[in-house]
N, C-alpha and C positions, 0 to 999 in steps of 0.2 A: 504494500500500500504506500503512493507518494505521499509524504507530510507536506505540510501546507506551503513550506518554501520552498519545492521541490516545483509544488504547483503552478505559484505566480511567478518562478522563473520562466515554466515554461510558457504562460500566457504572456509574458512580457515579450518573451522570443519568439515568439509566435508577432505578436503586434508588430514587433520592428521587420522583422521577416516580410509579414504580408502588408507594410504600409501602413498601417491603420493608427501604430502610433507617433506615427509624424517624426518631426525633430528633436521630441523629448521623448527617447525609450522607456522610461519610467513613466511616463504619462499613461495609464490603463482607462482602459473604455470605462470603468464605472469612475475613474478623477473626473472625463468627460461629463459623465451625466450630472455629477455635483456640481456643474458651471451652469447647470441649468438655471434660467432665471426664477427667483420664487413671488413669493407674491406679495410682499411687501416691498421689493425692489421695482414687480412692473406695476405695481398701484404709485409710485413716486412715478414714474415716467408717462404711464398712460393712462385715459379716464376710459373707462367703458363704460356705457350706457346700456343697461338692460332693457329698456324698456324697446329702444330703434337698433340696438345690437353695432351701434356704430365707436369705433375707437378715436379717440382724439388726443392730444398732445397736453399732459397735465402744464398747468399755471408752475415753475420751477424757477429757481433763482437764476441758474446756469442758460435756460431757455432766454429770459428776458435779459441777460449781458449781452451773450453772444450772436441771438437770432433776432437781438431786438425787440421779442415778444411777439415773430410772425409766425412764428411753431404755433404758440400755445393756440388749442382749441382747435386747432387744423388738422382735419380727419386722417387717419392712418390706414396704411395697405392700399395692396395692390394683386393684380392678378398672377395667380400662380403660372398661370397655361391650359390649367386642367377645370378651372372653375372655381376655385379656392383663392381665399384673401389671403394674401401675407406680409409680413412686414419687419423691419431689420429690425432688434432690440439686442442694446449693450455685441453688439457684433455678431448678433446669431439671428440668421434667419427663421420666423418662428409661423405656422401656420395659427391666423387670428382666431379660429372659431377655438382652437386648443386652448389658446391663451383666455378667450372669454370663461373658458370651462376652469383655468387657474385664477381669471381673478373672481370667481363668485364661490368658488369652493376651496382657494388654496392648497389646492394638489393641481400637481403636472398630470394631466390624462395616458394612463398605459394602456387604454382600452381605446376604442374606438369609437367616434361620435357621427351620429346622424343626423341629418336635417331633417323633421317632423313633415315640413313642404316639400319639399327635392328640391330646395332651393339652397346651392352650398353657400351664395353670400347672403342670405337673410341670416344674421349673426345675431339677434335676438335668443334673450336665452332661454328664455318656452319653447323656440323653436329648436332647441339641440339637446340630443339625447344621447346615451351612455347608451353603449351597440355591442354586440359581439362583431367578428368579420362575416358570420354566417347572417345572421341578420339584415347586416348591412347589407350584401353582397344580395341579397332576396327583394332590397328595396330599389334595385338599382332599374334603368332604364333596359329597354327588349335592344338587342343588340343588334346593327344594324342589317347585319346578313339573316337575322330571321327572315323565314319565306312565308309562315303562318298567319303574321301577324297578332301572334300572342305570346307573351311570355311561357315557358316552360313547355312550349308543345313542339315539336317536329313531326312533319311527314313519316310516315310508313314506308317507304319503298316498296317491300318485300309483301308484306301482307295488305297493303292498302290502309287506308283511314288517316288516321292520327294517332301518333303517341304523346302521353301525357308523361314530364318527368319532372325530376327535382332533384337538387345537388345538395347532401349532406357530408360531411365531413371529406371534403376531396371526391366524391364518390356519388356517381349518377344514377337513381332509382326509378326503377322502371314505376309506373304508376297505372299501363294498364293501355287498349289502344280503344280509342274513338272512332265511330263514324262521321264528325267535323269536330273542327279545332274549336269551336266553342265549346261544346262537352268536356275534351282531352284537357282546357284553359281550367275550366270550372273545378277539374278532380285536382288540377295542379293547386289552383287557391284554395281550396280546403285540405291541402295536405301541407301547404306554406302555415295558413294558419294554425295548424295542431300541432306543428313544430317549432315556432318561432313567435315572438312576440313582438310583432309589429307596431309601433306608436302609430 
């Protein structure tokens, strides 16, 4: 059995090995996560507004020397690519809807959050919810190259109809085949719903 220095020798030489610990080899991925910002450092920086989920530039002594006082109050983020706000804080890029889930609860989110609307920049926070990725992944948009026009269903080839399915755990379950893809839609959403808790 390695003892514990045995251990983060190897994690460490591992890190420097595959890059990850940059130019300070002693630097380990969990030093990383304690740089994370908390929530008393981004309540000094940024105002969140729970009610329009919109972030803005807290009133700050440093804001009003240096910026003149044309920060303060001036909304924050920007578009990720993918639909998601985000925005620099203390040098790290942070996704906002996370940040809104650290300034009303003072935890950094390890779980994953969803939009009540499918709307990823309505930052309102009634509108975001604590998710698993299966969850999540259930609430998502039908994906372009569907041919059915319904989620969870594909064509039959082989026997004709529709078939109805649904992805648990990595892992595609058959649900049964249809004579139209509304039927084969219908078995899918009652089998979303008995597995999953959808806001």
């Amino acid at each position: 059995m390695l003892k514990v220095g045995a251990v983060v020798q190897r994690l460490e030489h591992w890190l420097v090995k595959s890059g990850v610990a940059g130019s300070n080899p002693a630097r380990s991925a969990i030093d990383r996560k304690c740089d994370m910002i908390t929530q008393i450092e981004l309540r000094e920086l940024l105002h969140y507004d729970p009610h329009t989920g919109i972030f803005t530039h807290a009133d700050r002594k440093w804001h009003r020397k240096y910026y003149k006082g044309k920060r303060v109050g001036k909304a924050v983020g920007s578009d990720d690519g993918r639909g998601y706000l985000r925005a620099t804080v203390k040098y790290k890029v942070y996704k906002l809807h996370r940040l809104a889930w650290l300034y009303m609860t003072g935890v950094y989110p390890d779980h994953q959050i969803n939009f009540a609307n499918g709307n990823k920049k309505d930052l309102r926070w009634r509108n975001l919810r604590k998710a698993s990725h299966q969850s999540n992944h259930h609430k998502m948009k039908m994906f372009k190259n569907n041919t059915t026009g319904y989620k969870g269903v594909t064509p039959n080839k082989r026997d004709g109809g529709y078939r109805a399915q649904i992805g648990v755990n990595c892992k595609n379950i058959n649900l049964g085949n249809y004579s139209s893809p509304e039927e084969a839609h219908l078995a899918y959403l009652r089998a979303r719903d008995q597995l999953f808790i959808l806001d």
